[in-house]
N, C-alpha and C positions, 0 to 999 in steps of 0.2 A: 518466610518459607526458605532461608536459606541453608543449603546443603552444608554437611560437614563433611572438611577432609579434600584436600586438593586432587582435582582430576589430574590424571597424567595428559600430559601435550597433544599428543600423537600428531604432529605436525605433518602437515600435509593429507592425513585421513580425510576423506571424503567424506563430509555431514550425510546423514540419510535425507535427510529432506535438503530444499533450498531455500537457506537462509539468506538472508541480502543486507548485508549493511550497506552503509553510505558513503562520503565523502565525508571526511573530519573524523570517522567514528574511530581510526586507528595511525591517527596524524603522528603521533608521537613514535612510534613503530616505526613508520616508513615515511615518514617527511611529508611535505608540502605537495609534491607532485602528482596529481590524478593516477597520472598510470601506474606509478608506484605504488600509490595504497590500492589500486586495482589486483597488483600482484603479490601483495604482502597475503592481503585475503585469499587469495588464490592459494596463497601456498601453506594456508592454516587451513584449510581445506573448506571454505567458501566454493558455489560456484553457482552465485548469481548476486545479484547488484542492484540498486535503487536507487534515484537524483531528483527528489520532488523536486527544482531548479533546471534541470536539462534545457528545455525550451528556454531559455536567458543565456545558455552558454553562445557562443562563436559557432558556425558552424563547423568551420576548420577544427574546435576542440570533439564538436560533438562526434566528428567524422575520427579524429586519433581516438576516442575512448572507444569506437564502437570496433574498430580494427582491436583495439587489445582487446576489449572480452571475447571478442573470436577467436584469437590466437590463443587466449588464457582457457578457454570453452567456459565460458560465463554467462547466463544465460542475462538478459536486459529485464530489470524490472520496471515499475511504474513510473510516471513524470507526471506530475500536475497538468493535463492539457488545457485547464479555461481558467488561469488566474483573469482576467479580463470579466467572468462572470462566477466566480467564486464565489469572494465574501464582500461582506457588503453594503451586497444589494439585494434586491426582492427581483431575480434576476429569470429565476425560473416558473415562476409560481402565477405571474400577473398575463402572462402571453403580452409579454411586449415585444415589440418586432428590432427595437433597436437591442434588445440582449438575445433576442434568436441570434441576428444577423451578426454580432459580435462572437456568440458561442463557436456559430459555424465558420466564421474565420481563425477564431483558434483552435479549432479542430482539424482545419485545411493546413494550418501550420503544424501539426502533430502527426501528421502523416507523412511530411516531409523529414522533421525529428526521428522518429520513430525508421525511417528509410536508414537514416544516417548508421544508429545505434542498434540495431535489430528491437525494436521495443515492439512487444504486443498489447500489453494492456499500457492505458493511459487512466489516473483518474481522474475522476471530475464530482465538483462540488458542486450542491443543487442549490447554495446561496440562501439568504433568510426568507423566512417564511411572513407572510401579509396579515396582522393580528385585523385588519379591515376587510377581510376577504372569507368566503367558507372556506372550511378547510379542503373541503372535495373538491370548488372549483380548484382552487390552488393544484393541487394533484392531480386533476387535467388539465392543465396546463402543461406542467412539469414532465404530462408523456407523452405530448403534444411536441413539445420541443426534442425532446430527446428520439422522437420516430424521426426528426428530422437530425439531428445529429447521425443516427444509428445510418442514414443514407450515402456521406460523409464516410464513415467506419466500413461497412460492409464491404463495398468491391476490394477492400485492400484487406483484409479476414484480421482487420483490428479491433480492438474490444476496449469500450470506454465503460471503466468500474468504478461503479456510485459508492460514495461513502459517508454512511451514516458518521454524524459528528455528535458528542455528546455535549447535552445542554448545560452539565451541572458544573463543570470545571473548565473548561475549556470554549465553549461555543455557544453561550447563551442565546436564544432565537433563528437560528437556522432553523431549515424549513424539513432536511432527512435527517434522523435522529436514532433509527432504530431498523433491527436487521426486517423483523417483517415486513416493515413498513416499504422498506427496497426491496423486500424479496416480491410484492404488491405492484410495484411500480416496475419492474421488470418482466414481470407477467403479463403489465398489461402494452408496456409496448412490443414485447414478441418479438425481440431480435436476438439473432447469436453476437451482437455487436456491443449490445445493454447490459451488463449483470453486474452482481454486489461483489464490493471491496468489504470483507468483513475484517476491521481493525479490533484486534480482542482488547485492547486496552479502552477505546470508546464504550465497546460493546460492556465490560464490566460493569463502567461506570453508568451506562444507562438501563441496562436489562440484567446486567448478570446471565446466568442459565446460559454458559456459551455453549457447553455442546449438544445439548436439544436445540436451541436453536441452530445450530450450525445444520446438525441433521437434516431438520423439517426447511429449513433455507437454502440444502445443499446445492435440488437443479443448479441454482442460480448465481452461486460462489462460484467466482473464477481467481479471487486473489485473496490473502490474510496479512494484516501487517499486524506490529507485535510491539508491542511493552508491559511491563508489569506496572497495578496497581494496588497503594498510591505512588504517584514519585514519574511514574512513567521511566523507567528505568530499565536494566535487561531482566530477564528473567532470574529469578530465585531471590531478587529485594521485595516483593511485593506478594500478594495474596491468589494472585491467578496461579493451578498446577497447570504450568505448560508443560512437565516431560510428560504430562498425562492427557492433556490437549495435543501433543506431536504425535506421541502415538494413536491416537484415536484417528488422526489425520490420516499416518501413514495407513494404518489398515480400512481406510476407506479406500486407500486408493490413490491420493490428493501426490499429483506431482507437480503443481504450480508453484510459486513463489510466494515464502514468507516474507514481507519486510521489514525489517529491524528499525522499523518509525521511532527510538526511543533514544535516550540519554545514555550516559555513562556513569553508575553512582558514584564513582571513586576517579577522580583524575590521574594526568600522566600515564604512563607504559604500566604503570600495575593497575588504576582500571582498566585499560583498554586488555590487558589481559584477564582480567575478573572476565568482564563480557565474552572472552572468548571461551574461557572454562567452565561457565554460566551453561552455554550454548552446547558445550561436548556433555555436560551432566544432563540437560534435558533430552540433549538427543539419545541417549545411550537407555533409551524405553526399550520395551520388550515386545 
């Protein structure tokens, strides 16, 4: 689905939605240093950010990134909050007290991150799924632990968003796999604390139909992260209409954070500038 005919720059223009790239996604551009590619993006007219890694940095780094995106007005996207009960393990699913008691210590450390950087949402993986177990106990379990999580999140008006992972290319036997399935497990733990991380580039791979579901899963989306499929790469390599997924967005309403979870198809300074052009052609909806 790629576009013909070079967008113009317009450097410094403000994206309509927020889009959030990473750390490394525009290394070539502006060097090695965090803050720098902080303000490269900034000044392509980015204005918000994402570190699935944050929690691993120093705190002294995490305290200098979160003073520039304030100074830069960048809004803090998501961090991994429970590599500790991520992948794995059959971490959520079994009610075992020694992965509660681990979850909720890496969540106690995400509120202090999150202090650091201005973060609101954190994700979190619900780890594989138990082929010895029903599937429904499994699923009470899973929001069994997370009503205890969401206790954790709540007094600080933080949000830990589930993210289905796809089985076929990437994730084989995790245990959340699809958007209903978390819009399900969100309902039934009933916190403002709880909701879905919908990544369009998983979601493709395992449902397709992204924006009915998106629709009928809305309550409960609070964040979208982004790649095109196959390749996982930015937008316009791959078979998803995202200018027609933004804009659907924008006129719902949706002014939370995209995040740019994906690759670069073409390396050096003229990918890193594909992705940027990529991103002014989908946002430039109507």
């Amino acid at each position: 689905m790629a576009h013909t005919g070079a967008t113009p720059r317009r450097r410094g223009q403000r994206f309509k939605l927020a889009y959030a790239p990473h750390f490394g996604m525009f290394k070539n551009h502006a060097g090695g240093d965090l803050v720098d590619q902080l303000s490269f993006a900034a000044d392509e007219g980015f204005w918000a950010w994402e570190d699935n890694t944050m929690t691993r940095r120093p705190a002294a780094v995490q305290e200098r990134l979160g003073r520039a995106m304030r100074d830069l007005g960048m809004t803090m996207g998501v961090f991994v909050a429970n590599f500790g009960t991520a992948f794995g393990k059959q971490s959520f699913v079994n009610g075992s007290r020694e992965h509660l008691d681990n979850f909720l210590t890496d969540l106690r450390t995400s509120v202090e991150v999150a202090r650091r950087v201005g973060a609101t949402w954190m994700t979190v993986v619900l780890g594989d799924s138990n082929p010895g177990l029903e599937w429904d106990y499994q699923t009470a379990n899973a929001i069994e632990m997370l009503r205890r999580g969401a206790e954790v999140f709540e007094p600080h008006g933080l949000v830990m968003v589930l993210e289905p992972l796809n089985p076929w290319t990437n994730h084989a036997g995790m245990f959340l796999s699809r958007i209903p399935q978390a819009y399900m497990i969100c309902r039934a733990v009933n916190s403002p604390a709880v909701k879905v991380l919908d990544d369009l580039y998983h979601q493709q791979i395992s449902e397709g139909n992204l924006i009915p579901n998106i629709d009928k899963a809305w309550s409960e989306i609070a964040y979208f992260q982004l790649g095109d499929n196959p390749g996982r790469n930015e937008p316009t390599t791959g078979e998803i209409n995202y200018r027609g997924v933004f804009g659907h967005l924008h006129a719902r309403g949706y002014t939370g954070v995209l995040g740019m979870e994906h690759g670069n198809s073409r390396p050096g300074k003229q990918g890193e500038r594909a992705v940027i052009d990529a991103y002014r052609w989908c946002d430039d909806f109507q």
